[in-house]
N, C-alpha and C positions, 0 to 999 in steps of 0.2 A: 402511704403507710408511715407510722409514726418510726423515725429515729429510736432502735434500740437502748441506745445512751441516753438521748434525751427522757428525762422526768418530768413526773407533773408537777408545780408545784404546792406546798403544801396550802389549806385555806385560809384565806385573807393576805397570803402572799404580793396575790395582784396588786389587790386592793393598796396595799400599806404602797407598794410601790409607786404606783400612782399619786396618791397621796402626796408621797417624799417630792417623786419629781415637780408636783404642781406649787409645792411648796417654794422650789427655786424660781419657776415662771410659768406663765399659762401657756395653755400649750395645748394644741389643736388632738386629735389623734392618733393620726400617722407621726407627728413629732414625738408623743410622746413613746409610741412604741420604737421609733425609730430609737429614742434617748435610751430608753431599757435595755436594748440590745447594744447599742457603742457605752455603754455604760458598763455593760458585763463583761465589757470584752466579746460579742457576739455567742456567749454562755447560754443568753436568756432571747427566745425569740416569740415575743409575744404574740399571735395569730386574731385578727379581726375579733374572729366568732369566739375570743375569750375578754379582749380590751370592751368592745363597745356594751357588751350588758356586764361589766362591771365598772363604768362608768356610769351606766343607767339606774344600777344600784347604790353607786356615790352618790348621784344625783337627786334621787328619789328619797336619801338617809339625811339631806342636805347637806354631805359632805364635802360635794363640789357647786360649783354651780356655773351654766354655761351660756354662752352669746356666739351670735354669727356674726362673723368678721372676713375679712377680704383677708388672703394670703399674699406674703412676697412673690406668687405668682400668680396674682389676680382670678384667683379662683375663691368660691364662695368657703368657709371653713366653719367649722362649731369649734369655740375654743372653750377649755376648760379652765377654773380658778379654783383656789381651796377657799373655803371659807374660814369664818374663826370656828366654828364647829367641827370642820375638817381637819386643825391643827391641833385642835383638841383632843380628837379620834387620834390621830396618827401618833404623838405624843405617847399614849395609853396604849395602843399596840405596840408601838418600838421597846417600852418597857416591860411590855410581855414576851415579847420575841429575844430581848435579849436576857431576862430570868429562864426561859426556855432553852438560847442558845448554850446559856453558863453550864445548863443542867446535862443535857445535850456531850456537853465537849469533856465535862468529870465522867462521865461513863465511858467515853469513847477513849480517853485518854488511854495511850500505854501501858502508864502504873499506878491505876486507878489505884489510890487509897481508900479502902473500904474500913469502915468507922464498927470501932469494932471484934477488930479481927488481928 
């Protein structure tokens, strides 16, 4: 049963996150959910059945693209890379997300100035 507190979140969230993280190093799956969550401060706990078919959608948009590599503990892994199409995307979303977030935090604000009035 889903955490009360916990939320979903909004779309192309994942995605952008991913993104951002692959952007610092490539990074297998479990690593990179693992990074989301110590990243958020254990905020953000990303679940299997939401990471790998929104990899497979990076994948398939040629956002990321990926190879099988051996892990620091010798176990077979698919690591993920951004590409320059990837940095491109992410790029254009953080720009949107953060005109969103600006919009976002003037309404929510306290003593919202309303224009106008």
């Amino acid at each position: 049963m889903k955490d009360p507190d916990q939320r979903d979140l909004f779309p192309g969230a994942l995605e952008m996150m991913i993104l951002r993280t692959l952007q610092r190093q490539p990074l297998h799956g479990y690593a990179l959910a693992q990074h989301i969550k110590r990243t958020s401060n254990d905020l953000l706990q990303i679940e299997e059945g939401s990471l790998y078919p929104a990899l497979q959608r990076l994948l398939k948009h040629g956002l990321v693209k990926a190879e099988w590599r051996v892990s620091s503990t010798n176990r077979r892994v698919r690591t993920y890379k951004l590409t320059p199409a990837g940095a491109k995307h992410l790029d254009h979303e953080m720009s949107r997300f953060n005109r969103m977030l600006e919009g976002v935090t003037r309404v929510l604000a306290p003593k919202a100035a309303v224009s106008g009035q």
